[in-house]
Structures are given as C-alpha cells and as structure tokens.
C-alpha positions in Angstrom: 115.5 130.1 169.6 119.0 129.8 168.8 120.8 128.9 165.7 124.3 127.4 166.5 127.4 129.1 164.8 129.9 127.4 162.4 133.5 128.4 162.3 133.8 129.2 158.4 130.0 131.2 158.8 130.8 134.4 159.8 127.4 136.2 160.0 127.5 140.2 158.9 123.9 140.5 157.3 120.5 138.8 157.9 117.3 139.4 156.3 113.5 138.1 155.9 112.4 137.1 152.3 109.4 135.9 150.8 107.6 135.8 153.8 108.9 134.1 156.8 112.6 132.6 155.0 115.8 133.8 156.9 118.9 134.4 154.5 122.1 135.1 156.2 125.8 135.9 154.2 129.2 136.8 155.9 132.8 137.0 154.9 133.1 132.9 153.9 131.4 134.3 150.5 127.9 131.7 151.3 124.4 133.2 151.4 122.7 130.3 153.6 119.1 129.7 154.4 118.3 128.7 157.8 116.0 125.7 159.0 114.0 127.5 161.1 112.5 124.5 162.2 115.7 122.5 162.4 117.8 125.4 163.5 120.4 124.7 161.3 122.0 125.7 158.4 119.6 124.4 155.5 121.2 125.4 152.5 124.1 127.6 150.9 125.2 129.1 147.8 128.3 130.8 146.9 128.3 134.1 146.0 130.8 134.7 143.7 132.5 137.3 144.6 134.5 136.9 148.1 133.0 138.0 151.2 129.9 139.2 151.4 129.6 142.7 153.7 125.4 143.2 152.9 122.8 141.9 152.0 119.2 142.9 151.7 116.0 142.3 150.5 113.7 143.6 147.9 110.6 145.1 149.0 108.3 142.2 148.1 110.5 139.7 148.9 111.3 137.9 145.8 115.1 139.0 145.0 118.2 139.7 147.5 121.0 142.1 146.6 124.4 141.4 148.0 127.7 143.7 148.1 130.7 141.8 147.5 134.4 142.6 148.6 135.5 142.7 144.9 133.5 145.7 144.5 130.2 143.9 142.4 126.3 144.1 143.3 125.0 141.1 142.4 121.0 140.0 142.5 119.7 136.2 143.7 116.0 135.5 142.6 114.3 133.7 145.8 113.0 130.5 144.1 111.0 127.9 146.1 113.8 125.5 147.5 116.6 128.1 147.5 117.8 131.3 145.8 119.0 131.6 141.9 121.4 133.9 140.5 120.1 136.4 138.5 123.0 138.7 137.1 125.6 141.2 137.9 125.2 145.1 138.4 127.7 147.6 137.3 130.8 146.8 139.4 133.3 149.7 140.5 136.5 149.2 142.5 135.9 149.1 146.6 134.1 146.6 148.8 130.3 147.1 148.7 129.9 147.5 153.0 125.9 148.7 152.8 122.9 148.0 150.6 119.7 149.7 150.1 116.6 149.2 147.9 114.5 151.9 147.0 110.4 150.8 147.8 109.5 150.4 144.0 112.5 148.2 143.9 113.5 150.1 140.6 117.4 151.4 142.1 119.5 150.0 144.5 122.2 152.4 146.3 125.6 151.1 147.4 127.9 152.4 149.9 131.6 152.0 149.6 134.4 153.8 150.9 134.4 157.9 150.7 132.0 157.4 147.9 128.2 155.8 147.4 126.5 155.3 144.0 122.7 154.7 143.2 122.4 151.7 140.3 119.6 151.0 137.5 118.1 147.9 138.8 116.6 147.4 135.1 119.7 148.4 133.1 122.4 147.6 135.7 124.5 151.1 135.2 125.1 153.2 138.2 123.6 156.7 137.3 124.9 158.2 139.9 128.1 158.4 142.1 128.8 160.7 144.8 131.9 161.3 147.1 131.0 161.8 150.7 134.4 163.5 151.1 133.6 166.2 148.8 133.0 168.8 151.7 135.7 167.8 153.6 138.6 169.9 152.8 142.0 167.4 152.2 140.5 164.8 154.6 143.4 162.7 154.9 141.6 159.6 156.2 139.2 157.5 154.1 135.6 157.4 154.8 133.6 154.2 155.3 130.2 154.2 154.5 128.9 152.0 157.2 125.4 152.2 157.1 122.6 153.5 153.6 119.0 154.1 153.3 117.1 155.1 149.4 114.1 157.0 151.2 111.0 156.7 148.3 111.1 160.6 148.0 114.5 160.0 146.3 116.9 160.7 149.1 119.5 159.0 150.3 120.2 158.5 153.9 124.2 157.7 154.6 125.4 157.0 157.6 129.5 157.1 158.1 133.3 156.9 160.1 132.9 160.5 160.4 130.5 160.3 162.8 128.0 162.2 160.3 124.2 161.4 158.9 123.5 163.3 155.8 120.6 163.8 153.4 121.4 163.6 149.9 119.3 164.6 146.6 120.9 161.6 144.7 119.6 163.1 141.3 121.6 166.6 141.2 123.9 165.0 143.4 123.8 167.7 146.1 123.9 167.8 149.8 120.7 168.6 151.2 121.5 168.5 154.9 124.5 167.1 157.1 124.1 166.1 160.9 127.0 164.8 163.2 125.9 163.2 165.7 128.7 161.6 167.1 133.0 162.0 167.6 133.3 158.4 166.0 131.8 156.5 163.4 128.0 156.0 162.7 127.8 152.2 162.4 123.7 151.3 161.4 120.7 153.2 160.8 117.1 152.2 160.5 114.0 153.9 159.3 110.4 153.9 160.3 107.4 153.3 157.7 106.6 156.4 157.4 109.9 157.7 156.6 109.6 160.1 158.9 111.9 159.2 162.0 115.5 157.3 161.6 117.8 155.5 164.4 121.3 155.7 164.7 123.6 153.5 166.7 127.7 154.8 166.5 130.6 152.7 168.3 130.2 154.7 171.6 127.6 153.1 172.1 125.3 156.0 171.9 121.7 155.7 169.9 119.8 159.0 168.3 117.0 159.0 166.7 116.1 162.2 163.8 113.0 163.1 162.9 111.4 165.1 160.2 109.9 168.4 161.8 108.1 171.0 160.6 110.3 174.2 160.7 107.7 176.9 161.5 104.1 175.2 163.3 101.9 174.4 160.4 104.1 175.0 157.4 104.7 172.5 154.3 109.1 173.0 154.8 110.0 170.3 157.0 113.7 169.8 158.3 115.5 167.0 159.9 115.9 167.0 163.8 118.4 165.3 166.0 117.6 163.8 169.7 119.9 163.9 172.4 121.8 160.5 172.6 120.1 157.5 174.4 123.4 155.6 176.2 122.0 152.3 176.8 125.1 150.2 175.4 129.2 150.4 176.0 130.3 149.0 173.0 129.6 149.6 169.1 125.9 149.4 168.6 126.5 147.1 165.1 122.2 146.9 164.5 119.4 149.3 164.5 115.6 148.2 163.8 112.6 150.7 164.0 109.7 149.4 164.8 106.2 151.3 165.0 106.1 151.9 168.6 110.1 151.3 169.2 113.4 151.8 168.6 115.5 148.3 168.8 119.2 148.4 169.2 122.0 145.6 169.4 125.7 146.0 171.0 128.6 144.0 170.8 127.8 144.6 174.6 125.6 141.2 174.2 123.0 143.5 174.7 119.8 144.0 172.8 117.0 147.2 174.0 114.0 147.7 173.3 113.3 151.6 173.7 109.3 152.4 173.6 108.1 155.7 171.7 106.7 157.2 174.7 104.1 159.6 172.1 102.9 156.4 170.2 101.6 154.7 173.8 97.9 155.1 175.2 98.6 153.3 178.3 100.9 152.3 180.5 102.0 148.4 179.8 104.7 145.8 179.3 105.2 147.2 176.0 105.8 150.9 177.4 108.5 149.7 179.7 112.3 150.0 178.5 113.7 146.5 178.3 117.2 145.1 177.9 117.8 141.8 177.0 121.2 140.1 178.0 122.8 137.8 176.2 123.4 134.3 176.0 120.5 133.3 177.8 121.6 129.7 177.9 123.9 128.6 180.7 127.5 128.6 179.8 128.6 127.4 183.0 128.3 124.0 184.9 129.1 122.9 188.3 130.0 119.4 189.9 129.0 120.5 193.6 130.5 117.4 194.8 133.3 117.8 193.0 134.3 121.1 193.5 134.3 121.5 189.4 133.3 124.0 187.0 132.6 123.6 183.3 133.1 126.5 180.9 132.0 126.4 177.5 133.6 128.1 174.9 132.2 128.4 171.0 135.1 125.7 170.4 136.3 124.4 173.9 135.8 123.3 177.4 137.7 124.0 180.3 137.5 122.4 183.4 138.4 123.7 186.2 138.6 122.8 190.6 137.8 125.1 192.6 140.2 126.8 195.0 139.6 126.5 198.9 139.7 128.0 202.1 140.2 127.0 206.0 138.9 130.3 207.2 135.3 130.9 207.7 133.2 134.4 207.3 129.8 136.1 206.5 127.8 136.0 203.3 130.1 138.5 200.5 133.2 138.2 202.5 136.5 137.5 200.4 138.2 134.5 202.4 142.0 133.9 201.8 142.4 131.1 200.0 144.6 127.9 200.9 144.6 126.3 197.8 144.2 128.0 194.2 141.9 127.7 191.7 143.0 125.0 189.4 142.7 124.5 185.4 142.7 120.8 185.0 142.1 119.9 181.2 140.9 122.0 177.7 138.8 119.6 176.1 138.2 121.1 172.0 135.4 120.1 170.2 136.5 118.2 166.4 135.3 119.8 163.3 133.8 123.5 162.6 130.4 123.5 164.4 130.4 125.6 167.6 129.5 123.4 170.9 125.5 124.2 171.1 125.0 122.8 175.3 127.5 121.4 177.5 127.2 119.6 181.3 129.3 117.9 184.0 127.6 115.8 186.0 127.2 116.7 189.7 129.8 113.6 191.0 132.5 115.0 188.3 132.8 111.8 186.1 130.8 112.4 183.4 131.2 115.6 181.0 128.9 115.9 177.2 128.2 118.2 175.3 126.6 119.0 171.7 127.3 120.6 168.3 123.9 121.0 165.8 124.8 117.9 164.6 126.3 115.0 167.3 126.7 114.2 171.1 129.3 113.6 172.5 130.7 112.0 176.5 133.4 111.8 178.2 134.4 109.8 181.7 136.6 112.0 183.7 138.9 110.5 186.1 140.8 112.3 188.8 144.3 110.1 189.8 145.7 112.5 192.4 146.7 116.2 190.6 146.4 114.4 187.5 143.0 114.2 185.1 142.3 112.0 182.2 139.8 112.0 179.7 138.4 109.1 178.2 135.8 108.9 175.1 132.8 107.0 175.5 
C-alpha cells in the first residue's frame, strides 16, 4: 500500500499507537493520522512548536512524545478520534532530533546537539543532562545526536555525527562504554526485545549490529560487541528496525533489506533468505508504442517526451547512431500540493491522465508538426 505525499508534509518520524493507528510528523509542525483504509491523510494537529524532528510512542500506546525545533518535548494523549495535548516538558535551547521512552514509560530521554538529557515524565524536569563532547578534547565541530535509545536497565544508548555508539549510566552521568563504528555519522539505531542486540545504520551506507556478550564463557560481566559492517546500501541508511528473527534497514538508496538472523532459523525458508526490496514498485514510466512517446511522472510534473530514431539496423544490446534526437515536447505540472499518485498515456498518444489522492484529471494531446498542445478535458 501506498500513502501519497503532499508538498507541505514532509515525513521525518512515523509510529504505531494504540494498536494499529499510524501517526506521522515532519518539518510543516502537523502530527497527522493516516486513513489506512483511505490512504490518505485523515487528520492533523499542529504541534506548537515548529518542525517536528521525532516522534515516538509510549510503550502502551496511549501518549506520543514529540521533539520540536524550538527546543520543547511536548506529550499528545491518543484519544479515540485523534490525539489531545497534554502539556509541555522542561524545554532547553536546541532542536530535539531523537526521542526515546523508557519501557515503564516513567522518563523520556532527548537528544540534541553535543548534549542529551533524560526528563521526569511525572514532574516534567530533566534530571539529567549530559554532553556527548565531554571526552572529546576541543572538538571544534558540534555533535548531532541523530539517533537515542533508554534501555529498561537505565542506560542510554546514543548514536551520533561522530560516527560513535556509546553506553551511558544516565544516573551518575558516566560513560560506561564507547564504540565507533563508523568514519561518518551514525544516523538510526534500533533494539531487539530483549535488549540484548542493537542495529546501526551510518550514512555510508554500512549496517552493524552489537550484541551483549559474555566476557569470559559462563560469567555474570557481559560487554558490548560490534559485528563487522553489513554493506547492503550506497546511500545514508536514515531507518533501522529489529525484528526477532531480522535486522530491517531503509536507504535513501530507495532500498529497504531484510537481513535474517542466521542463529534464530531452524530451517532453511523464504524467511532465511536475504531480501531487498526496491523502490517505487509502481510504474513511473508510460509508453505510447504507436507514438513513439514516453510519460515520466514526477512527485509534481509530467514530462513527455518522443523518442529519438535511427536508420541503421543491429543485434539485440547494440547502441545504434541515432538520426533524430530524443525530444522533450511539453512539462505538464499538476495544480495544488498533492503529489500525482498514477499517471498514463494512452498507446495512440492522444490521451494523457493522471491522479492525485484526491481528483482525476485528462488531457487530449495533439501533435501539429514539432509543435504539441495540451488541451483540458
């Protein structure tokens, strides 16, 4: 299924409340609730405090945090119908890029930039802040805090532009352990039930997964473990899930793996297999065969284009010369902010539609020697 995208919804978190409702937010400042039925944008609310860079759901699925560009943590009750505003958390300067409850939904911890603080849920206060800098002897550059986890043990899990993963014991404010995985930034991270194995995706497009070993066989201590990097993606891997028997990853590649925990299979199956998915899996291009013309669909646009041609004549995968160039004949845009859903040309050429989530649209296309009209139907 796929939800069509709006030019002021910009979509940077998405999570699952009570049960099976979708909540999205992004940098218009909305938290929207998606038809899943519909597929469509059901209902928003504004969130009060600019653009919203997180968002995530309590445990039982009754309240959503948000982290706001103006530096506030601010918690929505999920009411039947919509979400409510509940009230404000203790706000401190810097844009709120990563959320995390802890599982008796008593703290929340929020990551910022060089710094990330663990707040009160009850009282509001943050009673604790801690610079992720600290170690860092005159680091010159700031240090963004992409990606947080509050593990119920009490540590927190931060992932950031350093390339680094650390472990910290948010109550003495100390810092338990410190991996870097990666030259560049660490952009999500993901944990398993158990709390016992994380992902990591960086902006390499490299994915590692730590897990918490025992340091001598048998014994109580147990430390955490880096794998070697799983390169299944060439861009920033922006989303991390981990699954029971998987590791999920999403690229700005359009690419979205499913990598199977080989120790967690019985069998071999469908499910033990690695599998990329490649996105969009709708067409995005049409063809007039008669014609000679193609239709490309942008979020916004068409173009339509005639193909070039040749006079010379070859085998199957030969590049002919071509006697007549490829031709862009018109840019049709699509009115309002709704981004085109499905587009076709007919196969003669006359006849081009296409759809937004809300209306149809046609057009007759006529061709009057090298020059093309449009005309609305």
């Amino acid at each position: 299924q796929v939800i069509p995208g709006h030019e002021a919804r910009s979509v940077e978190s998405l999570c699952w409340a009570a049960g099976d409702r979708l909540f999205g937010a992004g940098l218009g400042g909305d938290i929207t609730e998606f038809d899943l039925c519909g597929l469509s944008a059901a209902r928003g609310v504004d969130g009060g405090g600019g653009p919203i860079w997180s968002m995530v759901a309590n445990g039982t699925g009754t309240q959503l945090a948000i982290g706001c560009e103006d530096g506030s943590v601010k918690i929505f009750q999920v009411v039947p119908g919509g979400i409510q505003f509940e009230r404000n958390l203790d706000r401190r300067k810097g844009r709120v890029l990563c959320l995390s409850w802890h599982r008796s939904d008593t703290h929340i911890v929020a990551g910022s930039i060089d710094f990330f603080r663990v707040i009160d849920v009850t009282s509001g206060q943050t009673v604790q802040r801690i610079m992720v800098n600290q170690q860092v002897e005159k680091a010159k550059r700031e240090c963004v805090v992409w990606a947080i986890a509050l593990l119920s043990s009490g540590t927190v899990v931060s992932a950031d532009s350093f390339g680094r993963v650390q472990f910290w014991d948010w109550e003495h404010g100390t810092l338990a352990e410190s991996h870097t995985v990666s030259t560049s930034a660490v952009l999500s991270l993901a944990v398993s039930e158990k709390e016992d194995s994380i992902i990591v995706g960086t902006s390499t497009g490299a994915t590692y997964q730590l897990q918490l070993l025992p340091v001598r066989l048998g014994g109580l201590e147990k430390r955490w473990a880096r794998t070697k990097p799983f390169q299944f993606h060439s861009h920033d891997v922006r989303a991390v899930a981990h699954s029971p028997t998987a590791l999920i990853s999403g690229g700005l590649d359009a690419q979205l793996v499913i990598r199977p925990l080989m120790e967690k299979m019985q069998k071999k199956s469908y499910d033990a297999a690695l599998r990329k998915f490649t996105f969009p899996h709708r067409r995005l291009v049409s063809c007039a065969r008669k014609a000679r013309l193609l239709l490309f669909q942008f979020s916004q646009y068409l173009e339509l284009w005639r193909l070039g041609s040749t006079e010379e004549t070859g085998k199957d995968g030969e590049v002919l010369p071509l006697c007549r160039m490829p031709e862009h004949l018109v840019q049709l845009k699509s009115k309002g902010p709704e981004h085109i859903y499905c587009s076709c040309v007919s196969p003669c050429g006359t006849w081009v539609g296409y759809s937004t989530a809300s209306r149809f649209q046609l057009y007759r296309v006529r061709c009057d020697g090298d020059g093309v009209s449009l005309r609305k139907v």
